[in-house]
Backbone bond lengths (Angstrom), bond angles and torsions (degrees), N, CA, C in turn:
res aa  C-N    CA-C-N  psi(-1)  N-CA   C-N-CA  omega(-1)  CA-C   N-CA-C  phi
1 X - - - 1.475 - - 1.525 109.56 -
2 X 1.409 115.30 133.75 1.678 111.56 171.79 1.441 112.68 -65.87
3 X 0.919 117.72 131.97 1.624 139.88 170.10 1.470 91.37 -70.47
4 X 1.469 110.29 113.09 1.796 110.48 162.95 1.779 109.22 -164.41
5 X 1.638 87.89 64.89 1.649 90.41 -169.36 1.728 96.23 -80.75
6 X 1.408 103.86 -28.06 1.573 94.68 -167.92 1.610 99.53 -73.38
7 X 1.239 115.11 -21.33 1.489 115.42 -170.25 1.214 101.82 -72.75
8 X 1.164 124.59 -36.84 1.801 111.98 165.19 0.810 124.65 -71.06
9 X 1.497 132.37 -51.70 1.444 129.40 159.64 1.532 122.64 -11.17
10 X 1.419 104.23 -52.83 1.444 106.81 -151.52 1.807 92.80 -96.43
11 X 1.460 122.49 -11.35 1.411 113.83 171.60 1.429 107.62 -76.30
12 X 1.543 120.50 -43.74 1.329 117.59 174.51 1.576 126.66 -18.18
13 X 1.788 93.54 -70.58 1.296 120.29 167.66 1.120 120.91 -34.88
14 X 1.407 110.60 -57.35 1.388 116.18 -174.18 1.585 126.37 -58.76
15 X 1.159 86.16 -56.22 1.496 106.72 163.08 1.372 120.78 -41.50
16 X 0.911 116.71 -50.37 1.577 143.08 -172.81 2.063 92.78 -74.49
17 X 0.920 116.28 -21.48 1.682 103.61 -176.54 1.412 103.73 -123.88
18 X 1.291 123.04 -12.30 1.566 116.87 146.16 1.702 122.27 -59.18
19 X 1.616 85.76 -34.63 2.080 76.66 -171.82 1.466 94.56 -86.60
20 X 1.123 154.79 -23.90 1.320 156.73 -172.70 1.214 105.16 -75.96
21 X 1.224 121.34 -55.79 1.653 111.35 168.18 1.625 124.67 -63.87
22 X 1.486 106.97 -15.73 1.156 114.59 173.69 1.835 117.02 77.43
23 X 1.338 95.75 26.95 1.651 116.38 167.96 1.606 100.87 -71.42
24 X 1.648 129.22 -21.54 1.590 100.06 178.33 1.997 81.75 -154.93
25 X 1.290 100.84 152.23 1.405 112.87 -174.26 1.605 90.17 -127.59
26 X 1.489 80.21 161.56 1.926 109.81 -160.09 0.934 118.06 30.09
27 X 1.155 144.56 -77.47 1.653 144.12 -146.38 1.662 122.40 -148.01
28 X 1.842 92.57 -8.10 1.510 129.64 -167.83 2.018 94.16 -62.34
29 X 1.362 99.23 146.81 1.939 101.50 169.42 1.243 98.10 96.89
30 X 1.212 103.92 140.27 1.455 128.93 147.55 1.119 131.63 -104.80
31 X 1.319 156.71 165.37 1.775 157.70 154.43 1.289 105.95 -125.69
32 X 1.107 120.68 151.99 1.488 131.10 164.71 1.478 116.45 -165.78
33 X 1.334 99.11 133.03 1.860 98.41 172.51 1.459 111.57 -116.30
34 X 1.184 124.68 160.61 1.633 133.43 -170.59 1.525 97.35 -88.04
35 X 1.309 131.60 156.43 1.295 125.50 -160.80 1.939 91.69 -136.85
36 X 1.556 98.72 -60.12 1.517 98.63 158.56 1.635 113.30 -153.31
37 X 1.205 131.93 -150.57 1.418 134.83 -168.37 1.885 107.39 -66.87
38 X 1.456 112.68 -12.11 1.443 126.99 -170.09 1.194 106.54 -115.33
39 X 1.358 141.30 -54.86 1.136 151.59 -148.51 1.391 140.07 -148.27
40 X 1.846 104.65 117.76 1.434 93.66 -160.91 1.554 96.91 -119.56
41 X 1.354 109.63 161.93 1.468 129.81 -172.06 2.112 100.01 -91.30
42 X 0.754 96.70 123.70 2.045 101.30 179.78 1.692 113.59 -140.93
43 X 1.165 102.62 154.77 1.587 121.57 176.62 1.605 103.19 -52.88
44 X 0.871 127.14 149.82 2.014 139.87 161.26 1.294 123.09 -77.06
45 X 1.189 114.72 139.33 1.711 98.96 176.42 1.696 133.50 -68.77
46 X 0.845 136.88 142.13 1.384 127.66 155.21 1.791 91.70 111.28
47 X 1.235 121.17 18.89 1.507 99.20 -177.15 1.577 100.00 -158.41
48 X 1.634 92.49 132.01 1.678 119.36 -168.54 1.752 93.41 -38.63
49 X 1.556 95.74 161.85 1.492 113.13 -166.97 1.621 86.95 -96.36
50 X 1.093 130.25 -20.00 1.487 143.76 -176.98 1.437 123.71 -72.83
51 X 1.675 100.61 -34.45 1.800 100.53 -176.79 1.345 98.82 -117.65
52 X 1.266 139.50 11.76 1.302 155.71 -174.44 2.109 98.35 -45.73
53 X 1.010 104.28 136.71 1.917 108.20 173.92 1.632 105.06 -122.29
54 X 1.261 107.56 160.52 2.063 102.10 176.75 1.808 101.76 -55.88
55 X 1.403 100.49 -43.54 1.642 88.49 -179.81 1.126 164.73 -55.70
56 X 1.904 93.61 -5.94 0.917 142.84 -145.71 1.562 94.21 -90.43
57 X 1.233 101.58 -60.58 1.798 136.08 -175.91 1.357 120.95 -34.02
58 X 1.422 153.89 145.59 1.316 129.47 -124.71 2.080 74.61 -156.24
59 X 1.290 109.46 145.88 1.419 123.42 171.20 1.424 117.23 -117.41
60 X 1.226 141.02 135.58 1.382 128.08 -139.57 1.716 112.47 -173.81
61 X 1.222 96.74 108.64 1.773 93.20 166.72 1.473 109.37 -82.27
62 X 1.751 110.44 161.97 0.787 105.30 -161.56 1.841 136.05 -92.17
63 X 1.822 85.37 10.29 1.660 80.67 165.66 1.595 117.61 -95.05
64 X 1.841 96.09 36.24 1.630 85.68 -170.31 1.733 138.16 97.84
65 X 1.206 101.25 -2.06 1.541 124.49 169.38 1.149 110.60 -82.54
66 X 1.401 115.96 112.53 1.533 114.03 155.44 1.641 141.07 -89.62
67 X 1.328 107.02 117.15 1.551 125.17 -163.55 1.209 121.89 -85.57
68 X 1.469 125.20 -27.78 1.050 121.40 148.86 1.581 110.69 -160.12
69 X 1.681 128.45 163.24 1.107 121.95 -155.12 1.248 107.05 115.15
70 X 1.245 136.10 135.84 1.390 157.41 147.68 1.353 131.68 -58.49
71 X 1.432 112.13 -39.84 1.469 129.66 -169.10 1.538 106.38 -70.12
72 X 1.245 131.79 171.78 1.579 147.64 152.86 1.362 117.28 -74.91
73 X 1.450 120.37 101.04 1.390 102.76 -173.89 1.650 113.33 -63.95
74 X 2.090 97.09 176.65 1.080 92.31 164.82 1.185 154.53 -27.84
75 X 1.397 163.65 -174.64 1.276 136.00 121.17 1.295 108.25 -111.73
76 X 1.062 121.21 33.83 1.675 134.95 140.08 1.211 132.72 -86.39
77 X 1.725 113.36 14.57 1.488 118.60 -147.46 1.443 104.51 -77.86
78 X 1.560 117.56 -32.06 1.251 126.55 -163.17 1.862 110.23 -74.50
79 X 1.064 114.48 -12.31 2.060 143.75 154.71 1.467 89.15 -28.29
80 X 1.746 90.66 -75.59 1.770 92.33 -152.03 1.351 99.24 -95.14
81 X 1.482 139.89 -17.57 1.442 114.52 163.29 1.299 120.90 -62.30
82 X 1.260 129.73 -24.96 1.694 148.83 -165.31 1.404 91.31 -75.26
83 X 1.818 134.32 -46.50 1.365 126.26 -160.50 1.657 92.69 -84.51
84 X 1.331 121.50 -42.27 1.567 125.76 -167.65 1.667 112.42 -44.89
85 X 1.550 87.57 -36.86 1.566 87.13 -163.14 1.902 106.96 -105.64
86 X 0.951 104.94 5.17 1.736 120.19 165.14 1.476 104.36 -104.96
87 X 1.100 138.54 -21.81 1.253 135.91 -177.14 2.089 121.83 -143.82
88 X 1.479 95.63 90.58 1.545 117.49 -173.48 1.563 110.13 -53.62
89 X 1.166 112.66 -12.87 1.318 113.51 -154.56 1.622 101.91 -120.92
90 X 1.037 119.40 4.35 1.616 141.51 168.16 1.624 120.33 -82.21
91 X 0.917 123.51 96.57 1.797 121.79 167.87 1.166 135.77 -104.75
92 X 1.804 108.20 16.13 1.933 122.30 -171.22 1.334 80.67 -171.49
93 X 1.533 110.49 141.61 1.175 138.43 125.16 1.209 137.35 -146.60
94 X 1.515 119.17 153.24 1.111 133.15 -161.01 1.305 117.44 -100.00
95 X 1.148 138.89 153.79 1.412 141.09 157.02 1.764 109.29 -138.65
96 X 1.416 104.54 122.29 1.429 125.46 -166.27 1.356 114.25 -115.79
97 X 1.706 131.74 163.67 1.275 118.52 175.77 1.665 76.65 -134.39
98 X 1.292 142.85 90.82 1.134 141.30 162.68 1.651 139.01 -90.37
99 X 0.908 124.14 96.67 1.972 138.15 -101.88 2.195 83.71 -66.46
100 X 1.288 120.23 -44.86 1.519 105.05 -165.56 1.486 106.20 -65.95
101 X 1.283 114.65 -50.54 1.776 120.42 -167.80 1.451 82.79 -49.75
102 X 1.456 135.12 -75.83 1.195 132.31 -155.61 1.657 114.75 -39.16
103 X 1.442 95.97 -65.64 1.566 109.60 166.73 1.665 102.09 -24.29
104 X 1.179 101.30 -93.73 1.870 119.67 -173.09 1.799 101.65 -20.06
105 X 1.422 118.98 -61.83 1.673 123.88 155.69 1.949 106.22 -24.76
106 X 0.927 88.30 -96.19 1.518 83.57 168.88 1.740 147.55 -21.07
107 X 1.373 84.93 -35.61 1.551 90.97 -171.62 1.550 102.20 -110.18
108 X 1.902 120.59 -4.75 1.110 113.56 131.28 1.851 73.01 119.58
109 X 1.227 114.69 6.31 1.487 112.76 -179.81 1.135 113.83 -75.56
110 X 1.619 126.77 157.38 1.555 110.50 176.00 1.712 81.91 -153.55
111 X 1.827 79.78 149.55 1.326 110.10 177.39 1.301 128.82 -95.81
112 X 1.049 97.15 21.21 1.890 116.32 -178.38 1.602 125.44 -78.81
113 X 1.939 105.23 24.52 0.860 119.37 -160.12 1.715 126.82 -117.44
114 X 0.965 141.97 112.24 2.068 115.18 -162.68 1.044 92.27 -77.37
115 X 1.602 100.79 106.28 1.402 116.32 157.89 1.971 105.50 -104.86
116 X 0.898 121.63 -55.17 1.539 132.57 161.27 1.474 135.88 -75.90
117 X 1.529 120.56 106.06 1.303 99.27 -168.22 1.367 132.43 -74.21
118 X 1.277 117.25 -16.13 1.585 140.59 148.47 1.334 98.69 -20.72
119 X 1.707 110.11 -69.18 1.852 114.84 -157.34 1.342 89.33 -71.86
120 X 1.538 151.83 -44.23 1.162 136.19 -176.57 1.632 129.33 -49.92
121 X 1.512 82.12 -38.93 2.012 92.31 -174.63 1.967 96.33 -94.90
122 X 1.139 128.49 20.63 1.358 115.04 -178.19 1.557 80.10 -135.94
123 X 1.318 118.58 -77.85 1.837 116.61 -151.15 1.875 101.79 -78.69
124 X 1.071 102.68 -43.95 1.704 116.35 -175.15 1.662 86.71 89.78
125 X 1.045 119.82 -147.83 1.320 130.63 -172.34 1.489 121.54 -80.05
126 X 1.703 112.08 129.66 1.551 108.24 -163.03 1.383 108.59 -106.02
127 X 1.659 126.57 94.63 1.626 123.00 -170.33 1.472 114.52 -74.47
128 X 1.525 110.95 -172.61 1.552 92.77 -171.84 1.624 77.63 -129.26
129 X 1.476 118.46 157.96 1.392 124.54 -165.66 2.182 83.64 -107.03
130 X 1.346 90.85 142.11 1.916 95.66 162.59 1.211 107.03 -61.91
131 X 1.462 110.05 155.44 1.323 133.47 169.36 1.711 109.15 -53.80
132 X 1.414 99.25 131.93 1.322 133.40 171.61 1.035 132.70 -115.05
133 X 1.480 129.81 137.06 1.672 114.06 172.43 1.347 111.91 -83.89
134 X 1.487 117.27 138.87 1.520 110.75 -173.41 1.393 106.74 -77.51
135 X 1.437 88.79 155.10 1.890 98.04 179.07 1.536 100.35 74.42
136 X 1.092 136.24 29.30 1.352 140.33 169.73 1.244 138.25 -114.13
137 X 1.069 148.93 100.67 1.745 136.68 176.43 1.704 112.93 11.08
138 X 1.877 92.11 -48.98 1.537 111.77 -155.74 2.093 96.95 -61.90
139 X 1.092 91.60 -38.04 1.510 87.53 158.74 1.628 158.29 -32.64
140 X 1.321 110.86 -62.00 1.385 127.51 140.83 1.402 113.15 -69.81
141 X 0.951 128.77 -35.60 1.459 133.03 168.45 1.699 105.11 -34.48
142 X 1.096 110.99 -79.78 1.631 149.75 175.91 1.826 87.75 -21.57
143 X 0.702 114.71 -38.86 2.006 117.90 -157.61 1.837 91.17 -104.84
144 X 0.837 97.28 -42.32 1.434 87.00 -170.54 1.687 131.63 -14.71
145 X 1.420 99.74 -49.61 1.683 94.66 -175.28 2.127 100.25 -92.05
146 X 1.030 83.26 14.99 1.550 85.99 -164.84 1.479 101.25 -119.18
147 X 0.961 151.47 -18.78 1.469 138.94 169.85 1.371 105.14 -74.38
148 X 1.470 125.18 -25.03 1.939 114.85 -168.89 1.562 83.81 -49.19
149 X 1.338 118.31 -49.70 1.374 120.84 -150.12 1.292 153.27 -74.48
150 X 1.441 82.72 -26.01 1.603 121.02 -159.98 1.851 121.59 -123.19
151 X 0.999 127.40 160.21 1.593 116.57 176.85 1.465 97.35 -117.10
152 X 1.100 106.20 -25.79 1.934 115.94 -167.82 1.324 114.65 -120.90
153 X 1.297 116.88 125.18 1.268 123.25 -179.49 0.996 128.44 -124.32
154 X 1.333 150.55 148.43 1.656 132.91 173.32 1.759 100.30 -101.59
155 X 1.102 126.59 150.98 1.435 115.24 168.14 1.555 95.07 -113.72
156 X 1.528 119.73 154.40 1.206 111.30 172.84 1.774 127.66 -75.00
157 X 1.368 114.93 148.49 1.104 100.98 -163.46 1.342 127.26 21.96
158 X 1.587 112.77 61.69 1.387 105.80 -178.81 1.809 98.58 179.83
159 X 1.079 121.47 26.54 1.153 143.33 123.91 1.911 99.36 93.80
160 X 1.115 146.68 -120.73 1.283 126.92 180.00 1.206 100.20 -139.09
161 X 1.918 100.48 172.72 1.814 111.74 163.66 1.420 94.39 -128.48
162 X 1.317 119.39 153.02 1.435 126.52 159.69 1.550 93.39 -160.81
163 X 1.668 101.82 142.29 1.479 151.61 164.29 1.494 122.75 -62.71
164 X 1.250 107.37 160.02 1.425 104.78 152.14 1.573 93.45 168.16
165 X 1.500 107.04 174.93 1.436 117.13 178.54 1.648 115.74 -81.18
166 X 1.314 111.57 -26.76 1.716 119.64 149.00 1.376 124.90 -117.46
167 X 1.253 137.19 179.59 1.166 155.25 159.45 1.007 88.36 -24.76
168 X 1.662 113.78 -100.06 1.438 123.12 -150.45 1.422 125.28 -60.79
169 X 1.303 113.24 -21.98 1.554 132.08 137.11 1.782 109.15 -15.95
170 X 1.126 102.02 -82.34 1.669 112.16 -180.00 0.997 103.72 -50.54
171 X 1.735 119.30 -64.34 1.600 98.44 -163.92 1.659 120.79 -76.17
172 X 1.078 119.46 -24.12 1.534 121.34 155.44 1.768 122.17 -34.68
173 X 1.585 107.58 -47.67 1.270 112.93 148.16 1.438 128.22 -42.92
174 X 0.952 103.38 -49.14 1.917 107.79 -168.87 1.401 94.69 -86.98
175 X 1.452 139.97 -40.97 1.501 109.68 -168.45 2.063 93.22 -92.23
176 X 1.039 132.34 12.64 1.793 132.30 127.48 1.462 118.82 -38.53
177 X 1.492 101.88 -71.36 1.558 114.73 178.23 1.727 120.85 -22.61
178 X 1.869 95.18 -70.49 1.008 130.20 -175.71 1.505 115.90 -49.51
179 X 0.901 138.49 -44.71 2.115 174.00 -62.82 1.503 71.11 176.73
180 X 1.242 122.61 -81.66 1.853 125.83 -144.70 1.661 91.68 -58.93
181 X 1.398 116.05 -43.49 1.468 120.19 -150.47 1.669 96.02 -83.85
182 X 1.028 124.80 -31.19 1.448 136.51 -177.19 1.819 99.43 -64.84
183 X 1.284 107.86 -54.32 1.775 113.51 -179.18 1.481 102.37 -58.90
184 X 1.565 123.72 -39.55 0.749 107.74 -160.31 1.571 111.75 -83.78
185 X 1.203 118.42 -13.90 1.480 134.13 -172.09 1.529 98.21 -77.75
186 X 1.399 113.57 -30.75 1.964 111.44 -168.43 1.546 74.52 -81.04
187 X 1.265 145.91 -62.99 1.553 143.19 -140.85 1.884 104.26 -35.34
188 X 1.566 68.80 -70.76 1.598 102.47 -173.77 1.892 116.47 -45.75
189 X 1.484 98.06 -33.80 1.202 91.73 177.75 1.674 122.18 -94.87
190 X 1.621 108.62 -3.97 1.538 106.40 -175.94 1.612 98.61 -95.23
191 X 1.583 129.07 -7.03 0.954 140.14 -150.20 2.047 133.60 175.10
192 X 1.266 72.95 -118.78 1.728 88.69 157.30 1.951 114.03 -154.78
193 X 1.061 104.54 -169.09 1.471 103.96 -157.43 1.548 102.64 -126.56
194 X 1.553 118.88 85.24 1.490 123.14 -168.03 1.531 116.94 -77.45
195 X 1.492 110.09 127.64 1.379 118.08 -162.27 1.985 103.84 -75.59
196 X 1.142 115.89 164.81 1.484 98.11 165.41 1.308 118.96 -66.35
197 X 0.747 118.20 -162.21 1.598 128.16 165.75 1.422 122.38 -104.84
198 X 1.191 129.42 167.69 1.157 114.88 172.05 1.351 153.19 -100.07
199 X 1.265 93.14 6.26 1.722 115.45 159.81 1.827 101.57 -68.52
200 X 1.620 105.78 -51.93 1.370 99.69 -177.33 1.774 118.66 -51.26
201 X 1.219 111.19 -53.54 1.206 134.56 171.65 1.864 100.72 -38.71
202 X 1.047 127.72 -58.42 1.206 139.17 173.95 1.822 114.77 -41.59
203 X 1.664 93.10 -64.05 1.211 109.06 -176.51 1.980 120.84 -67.68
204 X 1.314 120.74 -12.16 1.520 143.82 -170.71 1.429 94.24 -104.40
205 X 1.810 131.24 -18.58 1.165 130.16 -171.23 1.632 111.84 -75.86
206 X 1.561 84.01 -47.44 1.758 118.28 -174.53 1.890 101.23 -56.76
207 X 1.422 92.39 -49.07 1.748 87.28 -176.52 1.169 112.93 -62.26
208 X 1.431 107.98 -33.57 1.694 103.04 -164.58 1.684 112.37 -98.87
209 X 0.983 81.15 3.35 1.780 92.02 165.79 1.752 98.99 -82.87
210 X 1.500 119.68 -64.73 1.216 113.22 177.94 1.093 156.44 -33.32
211 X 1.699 90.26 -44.17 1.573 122.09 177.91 1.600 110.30 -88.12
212 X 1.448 99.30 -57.60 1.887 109.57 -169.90 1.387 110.92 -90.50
213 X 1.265 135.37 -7.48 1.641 147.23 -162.89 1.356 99.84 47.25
214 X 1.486 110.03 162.23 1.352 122.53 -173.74 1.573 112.65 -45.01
């Protein structure tokens, strides 16, 4: 049996501060962490990210076999097997419906812009993936040329993905997302939403080359 008590632990949590912040309502979100090169541990379908238990938690290779666990997995599963196996360097991801990013999707806004220099030297640029039907191929599909690249994503009307090498990695990403999309919503409404410039842009490149490597 895989040993992954901390790996539940720390989805609990997670889970538990996505629905509290109100990044995914009712039953909305997925989590998943990579366990090893075969098999990752993920959330179940049909049950709040909020009342979630370790038992709950579903063990899973990645064409979709379940190894141990009771529950019905996602049917988003193919999200985070699709990023696992395009991206080696990934061990959590998230999928969120977090009500402004979504909004901003909607209203056709995109955050693909340096508005924050924080989001520049941490996310670099946040694209928005085309519309997908959920629960569909068209889903992972949708990310495809866009995960080599990216940790943060918006999906359209369909709320976000973000990465990381742990858990809290990812979700640190997503409440970024959320934060960026919120600034950008006050921007827009006192005015407009001024990009840096591009010396700045230049100069936030240099740091984060230094600090974070390319």
């Amino acid at each position: 049996m895989i040993k992954d008590t901390a790996a539940r632990k720390t989805i609990i949590d997670i889970g538990l501060r996505m629905y509290t912040r109100g990044f995914v309502a009712a039953t909305d979100g997925n989590i998943s962490v990579r366990l090893n090169k075969n098999c990752l541990l993920t959330t179940p379908s049909g049950i709040s990210k909020g009342t979630l238990h370790e038992d709950d938690l579903i063990v899973m290779d990645f064409s979709g076999k379940v190894i141990s666990g009771y529950r019905k997995p996602s049917s988003e599963y193919r999200l985070h097997t699709a990023i696992y196996e395009a991206r080696p360097d990934v061990n959590a991801v998230i999928h969120a419906h977090p009500p402004l990013c979504t909004a901003l999707t909607v209203a056709g806004i995109s955050l693909d812009q340096p508005i924050l220099p924080e989001v520049v030297l941490t996310l670099g640029s946040i694209p928005t993936a085309p519309y997908a039907t959920p629960t569909t191929e068209e889903v992972p599909d949708s990310i495809k040329q866009l995960i080599p690249h990216h940790d943060a994503i918006l999906l359209e009307r369909h709320g976000t993905v973000t990465v990381g090498e742990c858990c809290e990695s990812a979700y640190n990403k997503l409440e970024k997302l959320e934060h960026t999309a919120q600034v950008m919503l006050y921007s827009l409404q006192l005015g407009s939403a001024k990009p840096l410039s591009s010396k700045q842009i230049s100069e936030l490149i240099k740091l984060r080359d230094l600090y974070a490597g390319k």
